[in-house]
C-alpha positions in Angstrom: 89.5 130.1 72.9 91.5 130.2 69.9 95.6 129.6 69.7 97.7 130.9 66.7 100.3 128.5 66.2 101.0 125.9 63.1 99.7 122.7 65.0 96.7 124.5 66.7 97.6 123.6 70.3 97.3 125.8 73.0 100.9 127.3 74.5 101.4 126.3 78.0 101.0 130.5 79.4 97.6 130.2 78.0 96.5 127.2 79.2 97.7 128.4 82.3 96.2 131.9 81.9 93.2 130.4 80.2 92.4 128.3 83.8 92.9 131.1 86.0 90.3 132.9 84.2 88.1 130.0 84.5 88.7 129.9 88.3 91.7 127.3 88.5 95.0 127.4 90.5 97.8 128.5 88.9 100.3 126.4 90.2 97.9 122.5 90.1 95.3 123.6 87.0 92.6 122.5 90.0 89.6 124.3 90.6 89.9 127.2 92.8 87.3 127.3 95.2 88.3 130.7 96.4 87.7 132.1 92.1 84.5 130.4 92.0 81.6 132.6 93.6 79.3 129.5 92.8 81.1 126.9 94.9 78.3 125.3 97.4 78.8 125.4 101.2 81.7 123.1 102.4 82.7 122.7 98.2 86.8 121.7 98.0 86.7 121.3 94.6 84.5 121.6 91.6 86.0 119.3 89.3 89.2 117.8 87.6 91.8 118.3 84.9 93.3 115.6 83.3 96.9 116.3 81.8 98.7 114.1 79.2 102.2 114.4 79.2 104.3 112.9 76.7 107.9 111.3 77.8 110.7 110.8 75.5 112.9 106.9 75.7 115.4 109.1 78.4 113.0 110.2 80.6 111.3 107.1 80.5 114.2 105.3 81.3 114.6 107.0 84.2 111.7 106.6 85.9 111.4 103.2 85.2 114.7 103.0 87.6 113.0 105.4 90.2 109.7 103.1 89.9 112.1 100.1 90.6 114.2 101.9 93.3 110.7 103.0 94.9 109.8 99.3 95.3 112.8 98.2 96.7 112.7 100.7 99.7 109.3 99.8 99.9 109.8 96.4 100.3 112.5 97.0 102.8 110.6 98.8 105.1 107.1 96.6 104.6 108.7 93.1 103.1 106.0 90.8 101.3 105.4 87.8 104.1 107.0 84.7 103.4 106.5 81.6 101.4 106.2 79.6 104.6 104.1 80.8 107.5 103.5 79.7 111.0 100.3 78.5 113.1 99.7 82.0 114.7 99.6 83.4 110.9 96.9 80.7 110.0 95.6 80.7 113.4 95.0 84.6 112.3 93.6 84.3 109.3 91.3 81.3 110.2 90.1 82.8 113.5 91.1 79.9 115.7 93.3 79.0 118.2 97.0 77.1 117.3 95.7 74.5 118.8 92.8 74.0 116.8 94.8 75.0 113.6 96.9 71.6 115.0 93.6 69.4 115.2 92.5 70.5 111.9 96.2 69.6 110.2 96.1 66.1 112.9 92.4 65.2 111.3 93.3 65.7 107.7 90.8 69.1 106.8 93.8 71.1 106.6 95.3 69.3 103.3 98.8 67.6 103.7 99.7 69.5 100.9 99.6 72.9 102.5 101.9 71.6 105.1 105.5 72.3 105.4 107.2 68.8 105.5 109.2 67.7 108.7 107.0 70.2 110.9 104.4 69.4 113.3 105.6 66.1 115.7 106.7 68.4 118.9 107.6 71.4 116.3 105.4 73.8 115.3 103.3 73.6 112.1 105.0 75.1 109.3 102.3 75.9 106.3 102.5 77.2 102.6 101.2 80.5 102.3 100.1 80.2 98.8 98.6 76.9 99.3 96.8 77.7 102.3 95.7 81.0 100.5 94.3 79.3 97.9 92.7 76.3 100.1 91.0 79.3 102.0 90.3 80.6 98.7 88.5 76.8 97.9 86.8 77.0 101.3 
C-alpha cells in the first residue's frame, strides 16, 4: 500500500480502511474473526496490532496526575499492609500456629531483630514486615 503525502505516512482513514480490508475491526484495529474465512474452529483472534502514539508535555502531564489519582483510590480501597504485623500475619505466612510463632521468637530462631520492641511479655508479638520478609527470604 502506498500513501501520497510529504512524510510518507499512512493517514489515519486508510489505516483504518486499509485493516478492514485485511479483516480487522474498525473500531480496535483487532483481527476480525467474523472477516477472516480462515479463522480455525474456536479462533478469537488471529493476531495483534501494536500502535505507537505520540503525547505532547500537556497531555503527558495529565496523565501522569490520572496515573497518580489512580493509585491513590487504589490504595484506599486495597491499602499496602503495614510496616508492623501481628502473629496471625506470620503465623499465616509461616504455616504455624501463634503459639508456635511465640516458641520460635521465645527460643531465638525468629531473630530479635524482626521483633517489634516492648511486645511479646503477656501482649501479643508485634513483628517487622520487612524484616521478617526478608528473614523468610534468608530461610
Amino acid at each position: 500500500m502506498r500513501f501520497n503525502n510529504s512524510k510518507d505516512t499512512p493517514p489515519t482513514e486508510d489505516i483504518l480502511d486499509a485493516a478492514v480490508d485485511a479483516g480487522q475491526s474498525k473500531a480496535t484495529g483487532q483481527p476480525s474473526i467474523q472477516n477472516s474465512p480462515h479463522a480455525p474452529p474456536g479462533a478469537n483472534r488471529l493476531g495483534s496490532l501494536t500502535v505507537v502514539v505520540v503525547f505532547g508535555p500537556e497531555t503527558e502531564r495529565v496523565l501522569a496526575e490520572v496515573q497518580a489519582d489512580l493509585k491513590r483510590l487504589a490504595d484506599h480501597f486495597d491499602p499496602p499492609p503495614s510496616d508492623i504485623v501481628d502473629t496471625p500475619y506470620i503465623a499465616h505466612r509461616l504455616g504455624l500456629t501463634t503459639a508456635r510463632i511465640a516458641q520460635l521468637v521465645r527460643s531465638g530462631e525468629i531473630p530479635k531483630g524482626c521483633v517489634v520492641p516492648g511486645s511479646g511479655q503477656g501482649r501479643q508479638w508485634k513483628f517487622y514486615r520487612r524484616r521478617m520478609e526478608e528473614w523468610l527470604a534468608k530461610r
